[in-house]
SENU-501128 format. One line per field, with one value per residue (C-alpha): residue number from 1; residue in one letter; x, y negated, z. Coordinates in steps of 0.001 Angstrom, whole numbers, plus 500000, padded with zeros to 6 digits. Each point is the difference from the previous one (the first is absolute). Layout:
<recs>
i	NUM:...
aa	A:...
east	X:...
north	Y:...
up	Z:...
</recs>
This chain:
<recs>
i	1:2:3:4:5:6:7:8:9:10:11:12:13:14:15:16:17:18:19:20:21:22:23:24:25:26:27:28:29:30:31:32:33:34:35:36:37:38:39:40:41:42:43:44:45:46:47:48:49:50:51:52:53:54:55:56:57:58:59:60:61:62:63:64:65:66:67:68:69:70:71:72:73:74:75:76:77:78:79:80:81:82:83:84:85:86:87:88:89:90:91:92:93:94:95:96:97:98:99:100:101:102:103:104:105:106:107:108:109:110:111:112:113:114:115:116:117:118:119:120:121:122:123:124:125:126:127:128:129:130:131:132:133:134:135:136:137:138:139:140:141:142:143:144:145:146:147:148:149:150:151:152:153:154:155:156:157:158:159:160:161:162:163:164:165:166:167:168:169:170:171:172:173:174:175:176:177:178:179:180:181:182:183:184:185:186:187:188:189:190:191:192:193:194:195:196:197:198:199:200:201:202:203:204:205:206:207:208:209:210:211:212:213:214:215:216:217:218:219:220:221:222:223:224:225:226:227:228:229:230:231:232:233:234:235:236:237:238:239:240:241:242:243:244:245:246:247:248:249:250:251:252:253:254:255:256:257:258:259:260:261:262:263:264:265:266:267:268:269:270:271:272:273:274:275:276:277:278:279:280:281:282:283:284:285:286:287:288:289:290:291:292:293:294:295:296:297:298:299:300:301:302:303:304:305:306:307:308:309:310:311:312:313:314:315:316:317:318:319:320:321:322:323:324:325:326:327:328:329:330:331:332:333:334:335:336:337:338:339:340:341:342:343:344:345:346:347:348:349:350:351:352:353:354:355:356:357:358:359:360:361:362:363:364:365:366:367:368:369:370:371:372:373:374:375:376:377:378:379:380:381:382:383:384:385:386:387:388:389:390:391:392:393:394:395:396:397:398:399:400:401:402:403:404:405:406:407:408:409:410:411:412:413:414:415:416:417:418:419:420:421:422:423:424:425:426:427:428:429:430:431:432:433:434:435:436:437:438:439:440:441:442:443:444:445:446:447:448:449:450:451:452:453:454:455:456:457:458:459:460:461:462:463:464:465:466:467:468:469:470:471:472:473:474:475:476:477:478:479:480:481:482:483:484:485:486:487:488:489:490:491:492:493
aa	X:X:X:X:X:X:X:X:X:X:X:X:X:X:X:X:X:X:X:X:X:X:X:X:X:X:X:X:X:X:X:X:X:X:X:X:X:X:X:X:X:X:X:X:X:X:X:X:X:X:X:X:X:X:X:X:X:X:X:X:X:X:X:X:X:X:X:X:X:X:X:X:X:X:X:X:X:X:X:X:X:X:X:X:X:X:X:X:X:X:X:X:X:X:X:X:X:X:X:X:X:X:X:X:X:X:X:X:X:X:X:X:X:X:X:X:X:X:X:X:X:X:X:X:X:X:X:X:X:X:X:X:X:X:X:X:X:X:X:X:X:X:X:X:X:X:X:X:X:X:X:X:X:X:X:X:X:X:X:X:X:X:X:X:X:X:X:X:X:X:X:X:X:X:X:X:X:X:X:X:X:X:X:X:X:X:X:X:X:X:X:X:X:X:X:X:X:X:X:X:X:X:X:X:X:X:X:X:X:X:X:X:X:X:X:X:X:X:X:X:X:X:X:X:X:X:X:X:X:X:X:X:X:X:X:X:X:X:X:X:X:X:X:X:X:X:X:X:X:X:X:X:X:X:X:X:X:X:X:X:X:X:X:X:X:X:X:X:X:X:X:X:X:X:X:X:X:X:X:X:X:X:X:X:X:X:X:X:X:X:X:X:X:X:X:X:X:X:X:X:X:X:X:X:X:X:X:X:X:X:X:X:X:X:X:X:X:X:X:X:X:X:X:X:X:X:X:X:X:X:X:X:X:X:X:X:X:X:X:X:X:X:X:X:X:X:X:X:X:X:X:X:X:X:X:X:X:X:X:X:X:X:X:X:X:X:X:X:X:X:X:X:X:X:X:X:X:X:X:X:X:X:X:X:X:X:X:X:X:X:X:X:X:X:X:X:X:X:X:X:X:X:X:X:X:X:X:X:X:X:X:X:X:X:X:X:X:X:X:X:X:X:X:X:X:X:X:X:X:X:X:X:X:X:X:X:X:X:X:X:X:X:X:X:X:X:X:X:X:X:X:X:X:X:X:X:X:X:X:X:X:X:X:X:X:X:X:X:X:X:X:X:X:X:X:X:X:X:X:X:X:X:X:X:X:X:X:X:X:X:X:X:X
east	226925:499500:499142:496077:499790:499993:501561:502198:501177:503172:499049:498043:497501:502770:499606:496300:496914:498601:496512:499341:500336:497121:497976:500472:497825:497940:499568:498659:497411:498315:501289:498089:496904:499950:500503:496744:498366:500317:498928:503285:501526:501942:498712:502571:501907:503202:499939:503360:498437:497533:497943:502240:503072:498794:499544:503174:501376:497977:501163:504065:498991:500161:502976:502082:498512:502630:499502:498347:497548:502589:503115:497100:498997:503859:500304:496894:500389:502096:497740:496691:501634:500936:496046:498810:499000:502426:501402:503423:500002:497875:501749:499474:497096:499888:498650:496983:498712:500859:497389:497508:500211:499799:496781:498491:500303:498786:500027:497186:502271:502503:497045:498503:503695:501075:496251:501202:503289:500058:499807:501909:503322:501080:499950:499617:503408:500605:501529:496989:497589:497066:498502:498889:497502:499972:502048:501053:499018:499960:498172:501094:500446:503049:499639:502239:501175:498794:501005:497998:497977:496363:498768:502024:498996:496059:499806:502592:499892:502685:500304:498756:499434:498097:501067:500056:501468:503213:501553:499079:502776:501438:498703:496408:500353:498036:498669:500879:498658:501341:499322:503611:501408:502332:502774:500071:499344:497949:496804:496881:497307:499863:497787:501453:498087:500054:501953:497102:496518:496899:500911:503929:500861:501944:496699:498345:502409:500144:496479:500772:501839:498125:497679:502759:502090:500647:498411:503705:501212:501017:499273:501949:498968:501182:497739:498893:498125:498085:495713:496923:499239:502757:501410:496392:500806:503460:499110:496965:502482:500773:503993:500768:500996:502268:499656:501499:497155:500028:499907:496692:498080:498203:500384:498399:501258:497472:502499:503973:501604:503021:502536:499633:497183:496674:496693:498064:497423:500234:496110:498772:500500:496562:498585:500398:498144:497854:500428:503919:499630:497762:502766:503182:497399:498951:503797:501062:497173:501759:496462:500237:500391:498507:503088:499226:499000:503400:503289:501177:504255:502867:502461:503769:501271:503695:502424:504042:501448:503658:499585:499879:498044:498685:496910:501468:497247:497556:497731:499737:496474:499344:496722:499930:497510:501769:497520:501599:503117:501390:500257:502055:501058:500311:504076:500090:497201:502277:502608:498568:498659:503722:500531:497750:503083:501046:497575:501707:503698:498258:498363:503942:500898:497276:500721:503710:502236:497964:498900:502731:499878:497754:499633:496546:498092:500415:496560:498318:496093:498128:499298:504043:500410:497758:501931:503094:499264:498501:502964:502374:497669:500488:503704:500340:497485:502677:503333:498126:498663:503386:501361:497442:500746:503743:500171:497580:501745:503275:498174:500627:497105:499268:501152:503615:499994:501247:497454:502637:502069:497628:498666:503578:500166:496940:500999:503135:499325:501592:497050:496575:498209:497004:502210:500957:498030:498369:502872:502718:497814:499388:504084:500410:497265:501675:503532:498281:499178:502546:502142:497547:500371:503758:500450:502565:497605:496721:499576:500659:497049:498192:501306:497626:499686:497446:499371:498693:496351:501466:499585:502926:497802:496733:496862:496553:500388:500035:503964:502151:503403:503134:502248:504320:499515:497839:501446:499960:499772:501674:498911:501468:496531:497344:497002:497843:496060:498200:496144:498447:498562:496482:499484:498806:497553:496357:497731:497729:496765
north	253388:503850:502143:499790:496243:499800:496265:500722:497471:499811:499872:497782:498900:497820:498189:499574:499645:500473:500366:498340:496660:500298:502431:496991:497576:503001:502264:503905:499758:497311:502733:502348:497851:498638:503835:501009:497263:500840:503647:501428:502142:502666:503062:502372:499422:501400:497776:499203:496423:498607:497086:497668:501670:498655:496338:499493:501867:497140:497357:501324:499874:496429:500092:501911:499096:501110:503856:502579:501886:502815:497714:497680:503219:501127:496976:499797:503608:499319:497038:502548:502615:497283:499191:503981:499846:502023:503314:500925:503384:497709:498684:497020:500588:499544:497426:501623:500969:496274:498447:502656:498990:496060:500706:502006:496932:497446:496534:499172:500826:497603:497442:501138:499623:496633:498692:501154:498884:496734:496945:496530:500348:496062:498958:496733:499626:501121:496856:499366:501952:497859:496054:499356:503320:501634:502311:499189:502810:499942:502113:500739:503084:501513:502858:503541:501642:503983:502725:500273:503231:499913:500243:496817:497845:501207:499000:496993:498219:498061:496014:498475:502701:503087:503424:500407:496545:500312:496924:501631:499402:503661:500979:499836:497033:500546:496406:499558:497284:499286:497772:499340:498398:496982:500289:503520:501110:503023:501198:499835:501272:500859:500933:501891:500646:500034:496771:500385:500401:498999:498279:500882:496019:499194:498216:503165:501896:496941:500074:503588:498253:496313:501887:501248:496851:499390:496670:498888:499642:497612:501541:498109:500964:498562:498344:503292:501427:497144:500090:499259:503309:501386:496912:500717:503960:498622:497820:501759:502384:497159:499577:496477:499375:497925:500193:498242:499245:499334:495887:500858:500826:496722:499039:496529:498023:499670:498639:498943:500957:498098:502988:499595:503192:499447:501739:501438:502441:503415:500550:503341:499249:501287:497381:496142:496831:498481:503070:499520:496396:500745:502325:497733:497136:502434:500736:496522:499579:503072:501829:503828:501888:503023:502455:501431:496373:498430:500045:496907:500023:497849:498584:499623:498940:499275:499971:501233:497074:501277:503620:499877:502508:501195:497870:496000:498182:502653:499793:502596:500323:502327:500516:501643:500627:498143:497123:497897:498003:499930:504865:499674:496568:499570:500366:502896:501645:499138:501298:503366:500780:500104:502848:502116:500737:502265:502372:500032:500788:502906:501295:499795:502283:502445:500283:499087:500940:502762:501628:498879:497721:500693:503751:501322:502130:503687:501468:501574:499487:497603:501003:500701:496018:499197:502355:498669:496163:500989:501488:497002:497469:501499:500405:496347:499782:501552:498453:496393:500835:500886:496850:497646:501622:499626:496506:498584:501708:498520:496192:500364:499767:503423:498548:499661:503794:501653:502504:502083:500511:501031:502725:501243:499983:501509:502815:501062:499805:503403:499992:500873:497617:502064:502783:498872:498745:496835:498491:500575:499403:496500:499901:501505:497735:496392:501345:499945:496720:498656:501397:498392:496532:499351:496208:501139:502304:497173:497804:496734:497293:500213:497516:497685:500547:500624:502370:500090:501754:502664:503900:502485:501937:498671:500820:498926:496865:496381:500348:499812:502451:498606:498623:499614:496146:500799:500066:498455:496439:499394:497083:498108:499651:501757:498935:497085:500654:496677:499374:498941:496006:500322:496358:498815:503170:499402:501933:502228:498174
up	269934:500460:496768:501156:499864:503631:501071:502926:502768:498551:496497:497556:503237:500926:496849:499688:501397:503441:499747:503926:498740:498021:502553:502032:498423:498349:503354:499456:501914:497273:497316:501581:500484:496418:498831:501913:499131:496103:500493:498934:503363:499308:499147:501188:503288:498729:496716:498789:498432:503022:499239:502317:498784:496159:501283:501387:496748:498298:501631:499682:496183:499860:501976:497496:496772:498200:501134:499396:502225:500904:501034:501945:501637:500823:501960:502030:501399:503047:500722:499714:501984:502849:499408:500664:496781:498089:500629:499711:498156:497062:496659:498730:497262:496279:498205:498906:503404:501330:497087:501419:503394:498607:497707:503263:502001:497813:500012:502718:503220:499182:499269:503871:500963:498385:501625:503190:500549:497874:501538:500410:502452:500763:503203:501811:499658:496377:497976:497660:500612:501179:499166:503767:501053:496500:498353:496072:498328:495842:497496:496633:497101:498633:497166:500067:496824:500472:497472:497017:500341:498612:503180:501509:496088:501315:503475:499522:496701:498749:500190:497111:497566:499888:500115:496053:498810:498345:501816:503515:503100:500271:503554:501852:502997:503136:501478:503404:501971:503820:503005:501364:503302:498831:502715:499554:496412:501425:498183:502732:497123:496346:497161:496597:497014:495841:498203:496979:500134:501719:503563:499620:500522:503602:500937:499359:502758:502150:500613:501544:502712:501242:502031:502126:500837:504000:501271:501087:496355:497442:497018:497107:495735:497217:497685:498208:502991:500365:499296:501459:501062:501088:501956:502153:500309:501462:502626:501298:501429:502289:498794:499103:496115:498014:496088:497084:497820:496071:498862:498705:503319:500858:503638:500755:502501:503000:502339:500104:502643:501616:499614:496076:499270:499730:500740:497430:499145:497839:498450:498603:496131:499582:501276:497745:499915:502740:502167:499596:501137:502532:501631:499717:501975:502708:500450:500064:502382:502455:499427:500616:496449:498793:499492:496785:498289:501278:502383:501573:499232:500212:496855:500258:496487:499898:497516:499844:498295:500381:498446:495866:499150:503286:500998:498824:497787:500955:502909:502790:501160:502915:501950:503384:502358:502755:499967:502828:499814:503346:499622:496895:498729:496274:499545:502125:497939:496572:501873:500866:496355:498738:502774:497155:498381:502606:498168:496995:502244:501631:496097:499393:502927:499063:496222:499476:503706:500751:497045:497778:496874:497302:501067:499526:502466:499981:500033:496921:501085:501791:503435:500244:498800:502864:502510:498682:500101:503492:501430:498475:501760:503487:499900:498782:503023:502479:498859:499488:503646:501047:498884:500934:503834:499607:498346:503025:502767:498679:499805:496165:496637:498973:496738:500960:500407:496888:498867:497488:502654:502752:497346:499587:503575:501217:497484:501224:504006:501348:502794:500033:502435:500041:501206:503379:503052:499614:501949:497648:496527:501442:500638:496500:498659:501381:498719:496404:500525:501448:496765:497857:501708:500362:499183:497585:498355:499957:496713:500365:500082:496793:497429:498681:496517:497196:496766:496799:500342:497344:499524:499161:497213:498407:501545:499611:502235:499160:500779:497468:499567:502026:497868:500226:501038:502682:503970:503035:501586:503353:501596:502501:502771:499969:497243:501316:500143:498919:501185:497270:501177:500201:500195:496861:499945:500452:502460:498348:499896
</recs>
């Protein structure tokens, strides 16, 4: 690397990133839209730092956690000056200036950006990726440890305590909650906010994001998402739902159905007594019912008899909005709900591969969180993208593709894609993923096993702390999904 920080093609480049990988799946011309959309052009043609310079810059952040803003800079320059965007007789710039050019592009063009670009990848023939015409999509929150400044403990909170209690965790958290694609682990929408105050909760932040669900989804939750009012706000946007609801909820039985569900009714809990009755007999009856008194569902309650600790003696109950039989029988429907777990692999990918274990997030005040979280979002968005494309193409699951090693991968490609003609990136691109997808390089068939529900350091969950005894289960098939027999129930009179 010369004495300016320039990379050169025969230096650390080699080594590292190539920025076209991402600018593939994150294309200028949305930079530049999302930029003008948030107001924040530059305001000097010969700027050093331009607005789209600073989102790419963003998004290499999360690529190289471990750097600093100078050595993240030093590599990126050939890359920019392949782009027109850097200029040969410039140095690399300090630190200082870098955070300037950051907190003058603010959070909101990465938010225009991620709104832009973000959207599911599977195709028709992705391995598990749709239950007949809809796409499994899941929703759920992860949390993000960010330095503790005064401004971050303001905006942010921390989880369970206040600001001032002596037994407070040692860094703000910023709530995150997603809408993922299953097969592909990439983030279509998201909502972030506080972890403690008024409407900090995940339902809080999910609410954000029901009124802008496709009509060809499957939207799976897990039982903490579910409520009256919300469940409505979700499938007025026309996607079709699948929820785990608490034991609590009462769901009579209006009719069993010979796949093992039943229908059922969900009522406003406002309304009780006659009125209540009167609305479970004009549903039995197939009478037309006013939306905002009640929603006519479907039940599938099933146990896992084989799986201590993970669903036997408790009973599953999950209510969609997939009223008839013959679209979506029962087991398939059971089936599909365990396929909300992908969520939690791609939370892993986000937090641990690509940001790096229990490392915190580098920004000092709150908009810079946002940016931050922003720009890690669409580079997870680009290499899960990447993958996705790669893993169908080869007539492999996206979740055979090893997402460590496609990050160390897509960081040390000598070529810029976004260099060349469109010709030779799309060579460049399929010789990525063709690397990526060597048999020899694919995990194997996931193993059917099972874990403790545990947590590495106490939090304010209902988890408790892992403890020495606690590991794996290999089993030998994978776990059998029971229908609860719904023949000795009555029909809801």
């Amino acid at each position: 690397m010369a004495d300016d920080g320039a990379v050169t093609a025969g230096g650390r480049l080699t080594d590292w990133v190539s920025l076209g990988v991402l600018a593939a799946f994150v294309p200028r011309d949305a930079v530049d839209d999302a930029v003008a959309a948030a107001g924040k052009q530059a305001k000097r043609s010969d700027g050093k730092l331009p607005p789209h310079v600073m989102v790419y810059f963003v998004m290499a952040l999360a690529l190289f956690a471990e750097d600093d803003y100078e050595e993240v800079a030093a590599r990126l320059t050939e890359t920019l000056t392949a782009w027109g965007c850097w200029d040969d007789s410039w140095s690399v710039p300090a630190s200082g200036r870098i955070t300037q050019a950051r907190q003058r592009l603010g959070y909101e063009p990465m938010k225009e950006l991620f709104a832009e670009v973000a959207a599911p990848v599977a195709e028709e023939l992705t391995a598990g990726a749709f239950l007949g015409p809809w796409r499994l999509m899941a929703i759920d929150g992860f949390e993000w440890d960010a330095p503790d400044t005064r401004e971050n403990a303001a905006a942010f909170g921390f989880a369970g305590a206040g600001a001032d209690d002596a037994g407070r965790p040692a860094y703000p958290k910023v709530r995150v909650v997603t809408v993922s694609e299953c097969a592909s682990h990439v983030v279509a929408d998201a909502a972030m906010g506080a972890v403690a105050g008024k409407g900090a909760g995940e339902q809080a932040l999910a609410r954000k994001l029901y009124r802008r669900l496709d009509e060809d989804w499957l939207l799976i939750a897990d039982r903490n998402f579910f409520n009256w009012a919300d469940w409505c706000t979700a499938a007025d946007s026309g996607a079709q739902l699948l929820w785990r609801v608490k034991a609590d909820l009462i769901l009579p039985v209006l009719e069993l159905l010979p796949d093992g569900s039943y229908s059922s009714v969900l009522v406003n809990p406002k309304i009780r007594g006659k009125a209540r009755q009167a609305l479970m007999q004009a549903a039995r009856a197939g009478q037309d019912l006013d939306e905002d008194q009640a929603r006519c569902v479907r039940v599938i309650e099933y146990e896992v008899p084989d799986r201590e600790g993970d669903g036997k003696g408790e009973v599953i109950a999950l209510v969609t909005t997939i009223t008839q039989m013959t679209a979506a029988p029962a087991p398939l429907l059971a089936e599909a709900y365990t396929q909300r777990w992908e969520h939690e692999t791609g939370n892993a990918q986000l937090k641990t591969h690509l940001r790096g274990p229990g490392r915190i997030l580098r920004s000092k005040s709150p908009d810079m969180v946002r940016q931050e979280i922003y720009g890690y979002l669409l580079t997870h968005y680009a290499l899960s993208a990447l993958i996705c494309r790669a893993a169908t193409e080869a007539g492999a699951g996206p979740d055979r593709v090893k997402f460590k090693r496609t990050v160390r991968i897509v960081r040390r490609r000598a070529a810029d894609p976004a260099a060349f003609p469109p010709d030779q990136r799309e060579r460049l691109l399929e010789a990525v993923m063709a690397d990526i997808t060597r048999k020899k390089h694919l995990n194997p068939r996931r193993r059917h096993r099972t874990y403790p529900r545990v947590v590495k350091r106490a939090r304010h969950n209902s988890y408790r702390v892992k403890r020495p005894a606690d590991h794996g289960t290999r089993h030998s098939g994978p776990a059998t999904i029971s229908l609860v027999n719904h023949r000795n129930l009555t029909v809801a009179a």
